[in-house]
C-alpha positions as CSV (number, residue, x, y, z in Angstrom):
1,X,-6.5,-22.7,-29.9
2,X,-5.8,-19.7,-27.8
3,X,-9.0,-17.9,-29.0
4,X,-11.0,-21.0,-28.0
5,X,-9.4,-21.7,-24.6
6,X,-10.5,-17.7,-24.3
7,X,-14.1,-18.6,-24.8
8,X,-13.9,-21.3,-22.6
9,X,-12.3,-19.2,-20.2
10,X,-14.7,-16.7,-20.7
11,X,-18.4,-19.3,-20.3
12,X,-16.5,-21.0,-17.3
13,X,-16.1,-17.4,-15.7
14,X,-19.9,-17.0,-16.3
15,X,-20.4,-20.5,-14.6
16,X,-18.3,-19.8,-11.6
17,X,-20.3,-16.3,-11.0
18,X,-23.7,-18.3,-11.7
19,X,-24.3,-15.7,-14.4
20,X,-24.9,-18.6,-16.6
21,X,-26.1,-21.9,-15.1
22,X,-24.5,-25.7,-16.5
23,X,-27.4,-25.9,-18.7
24,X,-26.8,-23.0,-20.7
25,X,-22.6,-24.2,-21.3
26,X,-23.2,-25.1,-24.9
27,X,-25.5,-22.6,-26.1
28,X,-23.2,-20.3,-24.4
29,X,-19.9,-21.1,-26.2
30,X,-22.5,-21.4,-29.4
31,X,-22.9,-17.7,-29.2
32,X,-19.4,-16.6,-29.0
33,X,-18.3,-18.9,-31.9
34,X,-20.8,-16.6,-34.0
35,X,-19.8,-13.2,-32.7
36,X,-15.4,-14.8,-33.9
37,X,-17.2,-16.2,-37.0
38,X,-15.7,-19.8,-36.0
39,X,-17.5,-23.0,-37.2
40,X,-16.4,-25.1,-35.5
41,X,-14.5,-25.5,-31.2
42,X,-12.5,-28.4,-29.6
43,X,-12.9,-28.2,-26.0
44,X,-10.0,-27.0,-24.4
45,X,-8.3,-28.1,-21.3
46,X,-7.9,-25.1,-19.2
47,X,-7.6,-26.7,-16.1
48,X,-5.0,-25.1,-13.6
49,X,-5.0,-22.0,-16.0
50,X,-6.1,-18.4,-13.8
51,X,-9.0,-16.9,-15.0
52,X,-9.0,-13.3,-14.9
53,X,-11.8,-11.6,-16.2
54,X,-10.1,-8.0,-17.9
55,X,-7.4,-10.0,-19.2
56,X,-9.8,-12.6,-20.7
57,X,-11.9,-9.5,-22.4
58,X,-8.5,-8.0,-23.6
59,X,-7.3,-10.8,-25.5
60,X,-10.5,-11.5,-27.0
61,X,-10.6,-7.8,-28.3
62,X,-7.5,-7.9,-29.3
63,X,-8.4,-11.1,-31.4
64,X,-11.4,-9.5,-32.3
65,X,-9.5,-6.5,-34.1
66,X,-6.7,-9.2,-35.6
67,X,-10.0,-10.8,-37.4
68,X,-11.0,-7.9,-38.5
69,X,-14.2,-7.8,-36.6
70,X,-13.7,-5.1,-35.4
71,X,-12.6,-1.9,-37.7
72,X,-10.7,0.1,-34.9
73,X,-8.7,-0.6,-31.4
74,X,-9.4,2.9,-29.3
75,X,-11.1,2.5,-26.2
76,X,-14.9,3.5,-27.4
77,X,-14.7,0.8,-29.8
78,X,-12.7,-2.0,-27.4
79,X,-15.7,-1.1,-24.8
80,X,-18.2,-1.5,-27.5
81,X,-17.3,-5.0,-28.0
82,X,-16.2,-6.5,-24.6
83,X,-19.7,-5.1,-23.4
84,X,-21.3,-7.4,-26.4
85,X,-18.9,-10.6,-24.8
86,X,-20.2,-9.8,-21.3
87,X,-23.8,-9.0,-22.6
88,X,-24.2,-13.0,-23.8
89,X,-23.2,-14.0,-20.2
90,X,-25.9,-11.6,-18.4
91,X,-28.9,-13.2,-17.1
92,X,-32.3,-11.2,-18.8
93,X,-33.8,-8.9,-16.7
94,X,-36.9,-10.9,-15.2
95,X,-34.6,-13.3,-14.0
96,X,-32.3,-10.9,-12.0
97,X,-35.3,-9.1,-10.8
98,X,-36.8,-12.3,-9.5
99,X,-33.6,-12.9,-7.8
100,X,-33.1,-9.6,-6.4
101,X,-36.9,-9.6,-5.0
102,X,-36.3,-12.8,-3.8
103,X,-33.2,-11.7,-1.4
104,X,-35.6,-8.3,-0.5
105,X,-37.7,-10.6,0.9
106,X,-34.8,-12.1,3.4
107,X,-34.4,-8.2,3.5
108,X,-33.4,-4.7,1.9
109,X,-29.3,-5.3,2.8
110,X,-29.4,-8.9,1.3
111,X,-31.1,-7.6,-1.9
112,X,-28.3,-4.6,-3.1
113,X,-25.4,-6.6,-1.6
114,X,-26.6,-9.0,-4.4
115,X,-27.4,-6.7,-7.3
116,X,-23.9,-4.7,-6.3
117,X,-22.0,-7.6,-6.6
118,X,-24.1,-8.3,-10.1
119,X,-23.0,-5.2,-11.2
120,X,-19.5,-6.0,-10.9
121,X,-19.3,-9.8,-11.7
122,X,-21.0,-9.0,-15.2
123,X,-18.2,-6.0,-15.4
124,X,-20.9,-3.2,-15.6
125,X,-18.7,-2.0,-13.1
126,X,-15.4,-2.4,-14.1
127,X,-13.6,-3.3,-11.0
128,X,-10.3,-3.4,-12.7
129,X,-10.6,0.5,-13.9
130,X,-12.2,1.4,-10.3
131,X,-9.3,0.1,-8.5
132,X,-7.1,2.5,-10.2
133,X,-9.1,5.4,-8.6
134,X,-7.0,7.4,-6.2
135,X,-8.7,8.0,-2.5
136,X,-7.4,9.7,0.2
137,X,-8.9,11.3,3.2
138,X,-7.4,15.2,4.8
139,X,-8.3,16.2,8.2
140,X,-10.5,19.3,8.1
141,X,-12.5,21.6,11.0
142,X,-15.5,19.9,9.6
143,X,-14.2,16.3,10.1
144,X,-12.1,14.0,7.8
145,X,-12.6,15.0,3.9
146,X,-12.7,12.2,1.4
147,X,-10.9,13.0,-1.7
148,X,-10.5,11.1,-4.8
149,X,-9.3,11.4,-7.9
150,X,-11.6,9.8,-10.9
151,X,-9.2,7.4,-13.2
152,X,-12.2,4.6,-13.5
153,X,-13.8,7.1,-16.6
154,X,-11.5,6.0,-19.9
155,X,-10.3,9.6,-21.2
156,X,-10.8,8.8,-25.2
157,X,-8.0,9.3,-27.5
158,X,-8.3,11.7,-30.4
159,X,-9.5,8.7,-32.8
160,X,-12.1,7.9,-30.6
161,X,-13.4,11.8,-30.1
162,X,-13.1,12.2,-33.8
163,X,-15.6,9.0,-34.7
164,X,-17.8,10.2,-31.8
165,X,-18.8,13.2,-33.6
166,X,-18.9,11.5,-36.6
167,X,-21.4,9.1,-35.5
168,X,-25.2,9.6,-36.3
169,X,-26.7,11.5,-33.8
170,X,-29.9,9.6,-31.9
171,X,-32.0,10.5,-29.8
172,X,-32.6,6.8,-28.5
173,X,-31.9,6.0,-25.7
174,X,-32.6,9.8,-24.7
175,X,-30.4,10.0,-22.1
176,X,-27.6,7.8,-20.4
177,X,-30.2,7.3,-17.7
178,X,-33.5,6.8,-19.3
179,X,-34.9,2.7,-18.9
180,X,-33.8,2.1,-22.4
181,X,-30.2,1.8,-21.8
182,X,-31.0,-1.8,-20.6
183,X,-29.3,-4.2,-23.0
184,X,-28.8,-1.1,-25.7
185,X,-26.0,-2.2,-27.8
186,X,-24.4,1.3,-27.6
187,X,-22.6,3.5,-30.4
188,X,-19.3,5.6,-30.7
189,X,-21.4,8.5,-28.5
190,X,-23.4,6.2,-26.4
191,X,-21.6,3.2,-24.0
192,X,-22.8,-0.5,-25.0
193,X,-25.8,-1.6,-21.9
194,X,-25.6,-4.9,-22.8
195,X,-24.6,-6.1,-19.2
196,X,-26.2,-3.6,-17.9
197,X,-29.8,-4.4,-15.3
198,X,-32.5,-1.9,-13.7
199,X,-34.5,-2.9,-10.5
200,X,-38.4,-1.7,-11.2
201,X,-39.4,0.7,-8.0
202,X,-42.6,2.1,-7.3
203,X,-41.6,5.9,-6.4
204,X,-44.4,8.0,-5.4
205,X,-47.1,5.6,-7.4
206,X,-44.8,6.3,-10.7
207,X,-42.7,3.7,-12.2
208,X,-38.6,4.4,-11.0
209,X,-35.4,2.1,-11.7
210,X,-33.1,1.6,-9.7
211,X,-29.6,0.7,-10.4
212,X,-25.4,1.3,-9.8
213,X,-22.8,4.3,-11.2
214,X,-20.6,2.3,-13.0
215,X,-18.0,4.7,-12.2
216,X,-18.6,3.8,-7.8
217,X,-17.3,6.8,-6.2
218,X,-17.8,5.4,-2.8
219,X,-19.6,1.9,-1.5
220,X,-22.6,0.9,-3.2
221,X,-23.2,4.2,-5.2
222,X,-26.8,3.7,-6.8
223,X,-28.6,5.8,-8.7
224,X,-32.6,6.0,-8.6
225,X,-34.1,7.2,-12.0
226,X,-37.8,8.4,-13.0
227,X,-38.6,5.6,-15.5
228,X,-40.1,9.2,-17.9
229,X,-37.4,11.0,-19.4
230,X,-38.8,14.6,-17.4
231,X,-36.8,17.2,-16.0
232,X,-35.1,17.0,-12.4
233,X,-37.0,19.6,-9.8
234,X,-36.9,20.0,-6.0
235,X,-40.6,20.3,-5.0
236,X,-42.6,18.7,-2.3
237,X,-42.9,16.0,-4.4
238,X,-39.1,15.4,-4.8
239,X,-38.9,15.1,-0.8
240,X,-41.9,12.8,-0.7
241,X,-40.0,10.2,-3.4
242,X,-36.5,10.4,-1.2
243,X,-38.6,9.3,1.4
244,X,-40.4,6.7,-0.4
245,X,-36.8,5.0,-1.3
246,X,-35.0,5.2,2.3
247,X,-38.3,3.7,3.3
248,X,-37.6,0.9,1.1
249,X,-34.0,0.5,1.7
250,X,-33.4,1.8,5.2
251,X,-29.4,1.4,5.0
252,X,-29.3,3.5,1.9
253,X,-29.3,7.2,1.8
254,X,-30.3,9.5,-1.1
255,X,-30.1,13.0,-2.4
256,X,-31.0,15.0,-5.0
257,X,-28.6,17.1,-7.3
258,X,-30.0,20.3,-7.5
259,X,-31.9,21.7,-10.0
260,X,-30.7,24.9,-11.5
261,X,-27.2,25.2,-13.2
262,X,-23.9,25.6,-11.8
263,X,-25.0,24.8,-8.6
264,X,-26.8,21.3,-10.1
265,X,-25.3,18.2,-11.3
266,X,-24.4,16.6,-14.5
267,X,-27.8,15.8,-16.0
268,X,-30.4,17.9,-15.2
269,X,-32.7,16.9,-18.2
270,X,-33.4,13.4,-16.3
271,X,-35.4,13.0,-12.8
272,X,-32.5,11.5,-10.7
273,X,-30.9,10.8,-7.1
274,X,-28.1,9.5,-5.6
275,X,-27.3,7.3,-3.1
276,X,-25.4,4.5,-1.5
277,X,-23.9,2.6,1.6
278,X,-21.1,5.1,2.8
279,X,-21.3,7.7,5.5
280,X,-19.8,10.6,4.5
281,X,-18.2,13.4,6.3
282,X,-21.7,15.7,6.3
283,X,-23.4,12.9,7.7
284,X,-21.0,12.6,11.1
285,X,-20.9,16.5,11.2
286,X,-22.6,18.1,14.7
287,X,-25.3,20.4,15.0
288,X,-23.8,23.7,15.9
289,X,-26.8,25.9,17.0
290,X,-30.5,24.3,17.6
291,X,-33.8,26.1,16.7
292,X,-37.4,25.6,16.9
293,X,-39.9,26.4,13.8
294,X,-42.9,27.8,15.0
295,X,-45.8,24.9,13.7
296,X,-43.1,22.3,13.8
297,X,-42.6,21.7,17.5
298,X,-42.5,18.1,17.0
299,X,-39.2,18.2,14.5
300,X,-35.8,18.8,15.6
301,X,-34.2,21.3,13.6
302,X,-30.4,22.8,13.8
303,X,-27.5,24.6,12.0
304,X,-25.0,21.8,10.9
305,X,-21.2,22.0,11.3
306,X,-20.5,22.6,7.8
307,X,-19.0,24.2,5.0
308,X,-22.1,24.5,3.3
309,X,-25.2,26.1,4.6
310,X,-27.3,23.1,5.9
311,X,-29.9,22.5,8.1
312,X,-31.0,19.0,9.5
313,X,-34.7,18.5,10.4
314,X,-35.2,15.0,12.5
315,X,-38.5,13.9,13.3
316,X,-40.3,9.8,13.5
317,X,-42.6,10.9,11.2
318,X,-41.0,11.3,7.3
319,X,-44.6,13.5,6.5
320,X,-43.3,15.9,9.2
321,X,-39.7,16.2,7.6
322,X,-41.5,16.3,4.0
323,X,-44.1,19.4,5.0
324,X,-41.6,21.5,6.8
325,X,-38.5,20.5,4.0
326,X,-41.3,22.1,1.5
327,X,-42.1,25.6,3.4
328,X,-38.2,26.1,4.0
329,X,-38.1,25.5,0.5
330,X,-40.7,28.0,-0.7
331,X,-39.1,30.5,1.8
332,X,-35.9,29.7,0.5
333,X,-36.8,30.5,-3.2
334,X,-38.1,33.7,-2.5
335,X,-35.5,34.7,0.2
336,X,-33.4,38.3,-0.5
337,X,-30.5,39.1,1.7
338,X,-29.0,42.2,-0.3
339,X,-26.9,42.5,2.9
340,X,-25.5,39.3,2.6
341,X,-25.3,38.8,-1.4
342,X,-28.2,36.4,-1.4
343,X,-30.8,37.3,-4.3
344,X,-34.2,34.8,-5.0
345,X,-33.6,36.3,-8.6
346,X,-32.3,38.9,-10.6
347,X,-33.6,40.1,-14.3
348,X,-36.6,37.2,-14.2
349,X,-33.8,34.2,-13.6
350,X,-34.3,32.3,-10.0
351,X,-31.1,32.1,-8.0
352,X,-32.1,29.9,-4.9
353,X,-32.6,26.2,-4.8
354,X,-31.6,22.9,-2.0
355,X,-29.7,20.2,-2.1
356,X,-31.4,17.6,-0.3
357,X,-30.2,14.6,1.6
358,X,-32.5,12.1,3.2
359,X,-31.4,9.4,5.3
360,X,-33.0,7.0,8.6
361,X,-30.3,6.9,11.8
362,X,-32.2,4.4,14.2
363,X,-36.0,5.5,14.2
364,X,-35.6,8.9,13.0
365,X,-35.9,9.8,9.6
366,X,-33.3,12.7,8.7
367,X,-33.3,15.3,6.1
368,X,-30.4,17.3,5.2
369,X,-30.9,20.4,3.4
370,X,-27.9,22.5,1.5
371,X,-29.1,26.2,0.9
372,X,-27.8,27.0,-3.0
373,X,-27.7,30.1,-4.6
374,X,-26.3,29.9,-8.3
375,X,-25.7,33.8,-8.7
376,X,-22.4,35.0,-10.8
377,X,-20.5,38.1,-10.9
378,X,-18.2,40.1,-12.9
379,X,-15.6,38.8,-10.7
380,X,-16.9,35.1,-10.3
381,X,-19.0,34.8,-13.9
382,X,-19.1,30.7,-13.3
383,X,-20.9,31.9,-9.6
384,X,-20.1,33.2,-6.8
385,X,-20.8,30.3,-4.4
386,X,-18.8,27.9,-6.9
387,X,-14.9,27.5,-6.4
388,X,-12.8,30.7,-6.9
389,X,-10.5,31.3,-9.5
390,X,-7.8,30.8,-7.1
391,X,-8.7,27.0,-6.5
392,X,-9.5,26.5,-10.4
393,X,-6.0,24.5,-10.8
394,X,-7.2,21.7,-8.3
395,X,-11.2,22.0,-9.1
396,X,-13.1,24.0,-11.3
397,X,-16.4,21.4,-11.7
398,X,-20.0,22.1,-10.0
399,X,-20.3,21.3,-6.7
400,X,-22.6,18.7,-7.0
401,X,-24.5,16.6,-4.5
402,X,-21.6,14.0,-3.8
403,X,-19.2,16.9,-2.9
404,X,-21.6,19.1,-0.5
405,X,-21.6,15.6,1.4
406,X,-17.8,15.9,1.8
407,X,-16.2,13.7,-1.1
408,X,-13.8,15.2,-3.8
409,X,-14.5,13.9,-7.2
410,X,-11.4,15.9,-8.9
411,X,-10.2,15.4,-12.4
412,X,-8.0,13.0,-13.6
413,X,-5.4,14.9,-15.6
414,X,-4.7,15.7,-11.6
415,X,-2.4,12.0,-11.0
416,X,-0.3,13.0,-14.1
417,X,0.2,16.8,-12.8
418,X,0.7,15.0,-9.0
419,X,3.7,13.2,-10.3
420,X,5.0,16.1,-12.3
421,X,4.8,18.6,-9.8
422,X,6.7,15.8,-7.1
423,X,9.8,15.5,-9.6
424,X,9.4,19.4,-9.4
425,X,9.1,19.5,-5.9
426,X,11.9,17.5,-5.0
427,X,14.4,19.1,-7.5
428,X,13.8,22.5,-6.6
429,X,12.5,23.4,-10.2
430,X,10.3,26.2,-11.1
431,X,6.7,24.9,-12.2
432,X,6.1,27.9,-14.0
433,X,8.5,26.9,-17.0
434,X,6.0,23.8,-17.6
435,X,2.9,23.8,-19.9
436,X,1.2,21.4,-17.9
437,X,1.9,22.7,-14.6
438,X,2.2,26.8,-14.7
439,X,-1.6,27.3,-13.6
440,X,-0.2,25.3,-9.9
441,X,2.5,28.1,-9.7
442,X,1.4,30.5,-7.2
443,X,-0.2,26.8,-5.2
444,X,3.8,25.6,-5.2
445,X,5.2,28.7,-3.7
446,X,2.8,28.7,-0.7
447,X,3.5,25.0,-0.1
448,X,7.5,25.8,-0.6
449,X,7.1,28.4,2.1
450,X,5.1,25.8,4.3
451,X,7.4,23.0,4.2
452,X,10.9,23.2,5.4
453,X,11.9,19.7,3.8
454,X,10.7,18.3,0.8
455,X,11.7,15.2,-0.5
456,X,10.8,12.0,-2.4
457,X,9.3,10.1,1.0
458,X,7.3,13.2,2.0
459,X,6.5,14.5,-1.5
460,X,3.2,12.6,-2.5
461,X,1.8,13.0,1.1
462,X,2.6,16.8,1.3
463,X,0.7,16.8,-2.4
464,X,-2.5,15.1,-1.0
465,X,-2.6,16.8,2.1
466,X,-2.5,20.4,0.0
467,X,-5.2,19.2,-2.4
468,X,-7.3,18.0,0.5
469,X,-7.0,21.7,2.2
470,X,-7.7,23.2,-1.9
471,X,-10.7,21.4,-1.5
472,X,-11.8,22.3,1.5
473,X,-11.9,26.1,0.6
474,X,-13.8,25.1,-2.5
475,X,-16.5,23.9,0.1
476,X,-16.3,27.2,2.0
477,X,-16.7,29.1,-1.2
478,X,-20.2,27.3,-2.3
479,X,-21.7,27.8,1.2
480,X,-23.9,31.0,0.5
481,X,-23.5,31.3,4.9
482,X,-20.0,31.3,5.8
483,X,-18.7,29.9,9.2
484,X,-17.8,33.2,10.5
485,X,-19.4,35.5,12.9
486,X,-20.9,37.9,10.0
487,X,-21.8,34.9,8.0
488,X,-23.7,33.3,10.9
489,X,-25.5,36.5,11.9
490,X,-26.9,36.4,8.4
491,X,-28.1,32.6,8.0
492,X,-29.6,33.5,11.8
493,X,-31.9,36.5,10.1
494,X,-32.7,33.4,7.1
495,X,-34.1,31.1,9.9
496,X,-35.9,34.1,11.8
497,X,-38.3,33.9,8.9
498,X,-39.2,30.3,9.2
């Protein structure tokens, strides 16, 4: 009976999120008995009984594995199959798309409030694992940093790792972001898509989707794909399809990983941007010094307040913003600084690229663009405008889009360190005599030396404030212009070129 009252819990979920409609009840609960191999279901009484969707999924995986219908209980496998119990209770994709176009129509805001809250009523985004996410913000000179610490990714366990490479390799779907994850059942080295929905965009007269990060790191985080598996590139083109989405969704911004390693993002081998509701810290962050390029009178233009080299063009007219984005571009590419370490390429392999990130305040359209040089020394091989060694304890990642905005995605492993080191802290031990926690040695002995008093109140807010500031230096380090007088000086002799 409890396996049955599960399923009922389970439709009756679907009814009260109007992922399913009273109609579809029957056929509904038909569907489940055949994925438990049941023949036959007494309706339940479940009336007064909470319904709480990740509990729901866990005992039916659980029941799922006691039936031996499923052969393993890691986490790959338990995804697998709770993704295949929420896949049944998603609506097909004409019908969501005809919902979300109809709420467009009311306007932009209505439409993603609705597909967001989609997202997370069908548990594509798992608002249970999201919640465990760590956030806090450190004050900075470049205004308040947002940091968080990503727990809403399931690390797998060894059983899980091994079967993954075990598993047949596919090259379908190509990529975790190409159009054919929708509904794609998923395999030990590929998640289950069965709950998963893409809104059809036009993009620069080329077909685009447009859906959520199931991993949120901040409100609304969507992600706009090319609906061709092609390579990501900044080009004129690039600008013009930024545009083309803000156009469309005016409360959104988007940017653009860049496109050459260490300085890029994740997936480079997929067309992509970013965006979302959220202002980040960039965003609020002043224009320090004003210029004018000659041929673009009618654009504002300025150094921004950042660690990052950025400057922010403003103008009514996107097609301004998009022809003067691509010349700083094309200078920026072929731009030499020997003085100042900057190199467009060295040996035949190009250095410089942008980070872009287009957004509309009012009736201006604004573009932000992050100078990137992905260079690397003897004494920096991962590059030298990527965190210093010094700082690999807290972050050693790219820099990717989300972070030059001003938001810290650091590892995980980090909460498990964070509590370590606090016992540490509090105790007066010595870090160094720990596996785990040696590499945050010479870190502990400069925030010893900074704090008079550490104890178990102050501990965990003395930990957060000193990863903040960790963070912050790794955003000084990947500006190629650094806010100092010399560093100024040279991004001054890059914009007396323009």
């Amino acid at each position: 009976m409890d396996l049955q009252k599960d399923i009922k819990k389970l439709v009756t979920y679907g009814l009260d999120k109007k992922l399913i409609m009273p109609e579809d009840e029957i056929y509904t609960i038909n569907q489940y008995l055949e994925v438990f191999r049941l023949d036959e279901y007494e309706d339940p009484d479940i009336e007064g009984e909470e319904i709480i969707l990740p509990e729901i999924l866990d005992r039916l995986t659980d029941t799922a594995y006691d039936r031996y219908i499923i052969k393993s209980d890691d986490i790959v496998t338990r995804d697998l199959f709770d993704t295949k119990l929420m896949g049944i209770l998603t609506p097909k994709p004409s019908q969501v798309i005809k919902e979300f176009r109809t709420y467009y129509e009311e306007s932009p805001k209505k439409a993603t409030e609705f597909f967001y809250e989609f997202s997370q009523d069908t548990n594509y985004i798992r608002r249970d694992r999201v919640k465990k996410d760590m956030k806090w913000k450190v004050n900075s000179p470049y205004g308040d940093i947002d940091i968080t610490i990503n727990l809403s990714k399931p690390e797998k366990d060894p059983k899980a790792i091994a079967a993954a490479k075990n598993a047949k390799q596919s090259a379908y779907p190509k990529c975790q972001l190409c159009m054919e994850n929708e509904g794609y059942a998923g395999r030990m080295n590929h998640p289950a898509r069965q709950n998963h929905r893409i809104m059809p965009l036009v993009i620069n007269d080329s077909k685009w989707g447009f859906q959520y990060s199931p991993y949120v790191y901040y409100n609304e985080h969507c992600i706009v794909f090319n609906g061709q598996h092609v390579p990501m590139k900044i080009d004129k083109a690039a600008f013009t399809k930024l545009f083309d989405f803000v156009k469309q969704f005016p409360h959104y911004f988007l940017g653009s990983n860049a496109d050459l390693p260490i300085v890029g993002g994740s997936i480079l081998t997929h067309d992509h941007f970013q965006g979302g509701h959220y202002e980040f810290a960039m965003e609020r962050a002043a224009i320090e010094k004003e210029f004018v390029i000659p041929g673009y009178e009618d654009v504002k233009a300025g150094i921004v307040h950042w660690p990052l080299s950025v400057i922010r063009i403003q103008c009514k007219d996107e097609k301004r913003l998009i022809e003067l984005a691509d010349y700083i571009l094309k200078k920026w590419r072929g731009y030499t600084d020997e003085e100042a370490y900057i190199f467009a390429e060295t040996d035949g392999e190009p250095h410089n690229t942008i980070t872009p990130i287009a957004r509309k305040k009012g009736d201006m359209y604004e573009l932000d663009l992050t100078l990137r040089n992905n260079i690397t020394t003897k004494e920096c091989p991962l590059g030298l405008y990527h965190p210093h060694n010094e700082y690999h304890h807290i972050k050693k990642e790219n820099i990717g889009l989300i972070e030059v905005m001003g938001l810290a995605v650091l590892p995980s492993r980090l909460k498990a360190e964070m509590e370590h080191l606090s016992e540490c802290l509090v105790k007066g031990e010595d870090v160094s005599q720990y596996e785990d926690l040696k590499k945050h040695a010479p870190w502990v002995d400069e925030i010893k030396e900074k704090y008079e008093d550490i104890n178990e109140e102050n501990v965990e807010d003395i930990l957060k404030e000193e990863i903040g500031q960790v963070f912050v230096k790794v955003l000084e380090d990947a500006g190629v212009y650094k806010c100092t007088e010399e560093g100024r000086k040279a991004f001054d002799r890059f914009i007396a070129t323009l």
